[in-house]
N, C-alpha and C positions, 0 to 999 in steps of 0.2 A: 608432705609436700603440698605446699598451695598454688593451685593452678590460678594462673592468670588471666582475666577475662579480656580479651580480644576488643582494644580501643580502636575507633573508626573514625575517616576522616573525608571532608566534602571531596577531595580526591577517590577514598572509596569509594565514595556514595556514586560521583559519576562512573567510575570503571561497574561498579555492578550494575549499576543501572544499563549501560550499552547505550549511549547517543547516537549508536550507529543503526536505533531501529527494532535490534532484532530483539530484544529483551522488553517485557513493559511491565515495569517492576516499579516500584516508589517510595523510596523511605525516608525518613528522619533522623535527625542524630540530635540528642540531648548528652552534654559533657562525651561526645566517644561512644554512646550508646546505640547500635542501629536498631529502629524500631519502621519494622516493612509494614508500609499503608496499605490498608484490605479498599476495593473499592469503593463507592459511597454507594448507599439506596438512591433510589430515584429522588422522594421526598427532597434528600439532604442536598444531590445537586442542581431540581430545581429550584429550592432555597438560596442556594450559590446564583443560580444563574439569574436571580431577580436581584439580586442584592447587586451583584456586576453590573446588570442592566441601570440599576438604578446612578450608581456609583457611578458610571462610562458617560449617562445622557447629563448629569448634571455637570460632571467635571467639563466635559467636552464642550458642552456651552459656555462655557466662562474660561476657556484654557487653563486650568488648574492642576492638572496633569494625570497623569494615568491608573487605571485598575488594571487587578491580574485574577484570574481563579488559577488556584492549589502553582501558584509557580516558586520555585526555591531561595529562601532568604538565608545568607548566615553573614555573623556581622565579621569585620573589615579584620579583627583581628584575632576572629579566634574559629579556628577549620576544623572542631570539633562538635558543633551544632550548627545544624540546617533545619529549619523549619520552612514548611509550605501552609501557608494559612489556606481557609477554604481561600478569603476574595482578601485582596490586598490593594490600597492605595497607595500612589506615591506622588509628592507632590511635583509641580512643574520642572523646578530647578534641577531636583535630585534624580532624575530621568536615569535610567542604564540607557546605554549606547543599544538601539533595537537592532544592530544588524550583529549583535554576539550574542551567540549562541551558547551563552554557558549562566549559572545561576548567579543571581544578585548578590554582590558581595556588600550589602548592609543589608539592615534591617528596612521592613514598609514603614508609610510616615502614621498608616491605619491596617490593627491588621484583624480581619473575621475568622472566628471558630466557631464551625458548630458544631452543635454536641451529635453524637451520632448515639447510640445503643450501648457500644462498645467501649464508649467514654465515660469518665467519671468527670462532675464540674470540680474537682481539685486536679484531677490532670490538668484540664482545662486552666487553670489558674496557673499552674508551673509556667506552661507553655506560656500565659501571658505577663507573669513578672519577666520568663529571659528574653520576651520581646522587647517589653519596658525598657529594662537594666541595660538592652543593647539599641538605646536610641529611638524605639517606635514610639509615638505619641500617645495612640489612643487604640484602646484592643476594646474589641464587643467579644462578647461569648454569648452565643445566639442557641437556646434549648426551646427546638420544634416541640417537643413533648408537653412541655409546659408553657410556650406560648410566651415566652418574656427571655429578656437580654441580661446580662451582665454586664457592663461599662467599666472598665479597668483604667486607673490609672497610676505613677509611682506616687505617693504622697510624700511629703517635703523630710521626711524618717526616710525616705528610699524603701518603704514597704506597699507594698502591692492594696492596694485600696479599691472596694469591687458599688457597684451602686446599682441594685438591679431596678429595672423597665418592667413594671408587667402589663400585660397585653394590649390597656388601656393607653399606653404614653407612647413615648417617640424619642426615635433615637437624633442625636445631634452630631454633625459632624462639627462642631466646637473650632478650633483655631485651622485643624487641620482640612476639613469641607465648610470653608466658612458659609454661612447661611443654609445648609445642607440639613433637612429635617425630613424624616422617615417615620410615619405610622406606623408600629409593631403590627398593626390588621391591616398592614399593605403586605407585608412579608408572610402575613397569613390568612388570605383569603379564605380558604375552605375550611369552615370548622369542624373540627374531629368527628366521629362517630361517636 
């Protein structure tokens, strides 16, 4: 007899999760799959939190539109994947309505991964083609460990095409943070031990 494994949906993910507070749980769905987020190191969400900082002070001076850290995306027509980037942009036009309280039904227009310990950079990768393949424009996968980025985009095959930054360069927010340029050694101020 073959047991069937237990398909999940942005429905369950809110019913487990509790909106009403008392639960503080966090997960993911890839195809139906629930995978529950452990919390971050410190490191990983000061990293977040500069990257936000960064992303909020530029957008916000030129009205270009909004950042988010770890908030929930799954795209318009399929309630089987929900992903939460660490830091997410989206541009002016494409706003969610900020007085609903419930997760983003598309994808970001920018979406940040960083690699934590517990990550492999082909997780990594997954995660950024079904961001791609569902409309996002431009994914970074950012690995503190090693001090440089990965830059994801679809290529004109619809395959997943990666172009890593290392520590020396700079990342570009290209069509989607137009004029938007970031030092790899602004994201990494303290050098390792």
């Amino acid at each position: 007899m073959e047991v069937k494994k237990r398909l999940y949906t942005v429905d369950d993910v809110l019913d487990l999760q509790g909106w009403d507070g008392k639960r503080d749980r966090k997960y993911e769905l890839i195809d139906g799959e629930l995978i529950e987020m452990s919390p971050t190191n410190y490191p990983h969400a000061r990293l977040a939190g500069r990257l936000f900082r960064y992303f909020e002070d530029y957008a916000e001076s030129r009205n270009l539109g909004e950042a988010s850290v770890e908030a929930g995306f799954h795209p318009a027509n399929d309630r089987s994947t929900l992903l939460a980037p660490d830091v997410a942009f989206i541009v002016r036009a494409r706003r969610p309505d900020p007085a609903s309280f419930t997760l983003v039904g598309f994808m970001p227009d920018l979406a940040v991964e960083i690699k934590s310990p517990s990550n492999t950079m082909a997780e990594l990768r997954r995660k950024a083609a079904i961001y791609l393949e569902n409309g996002t424009q431009l994914v970074w996968l950012i690995d503190p460990m090693k001090r440089r980025a990965e830059i994801c985009r679809l290529g004109r095959d619809g395959r997943l095409q990666t172009h890593t930054v290392e520590s020396g360069g700079k990342l570009d927010g290209e069509d989607v943070l137009p004029g938007f340029e970031l030092a790899l050694r602004q994201l990494f101020p303290i050098s390792p031990d």
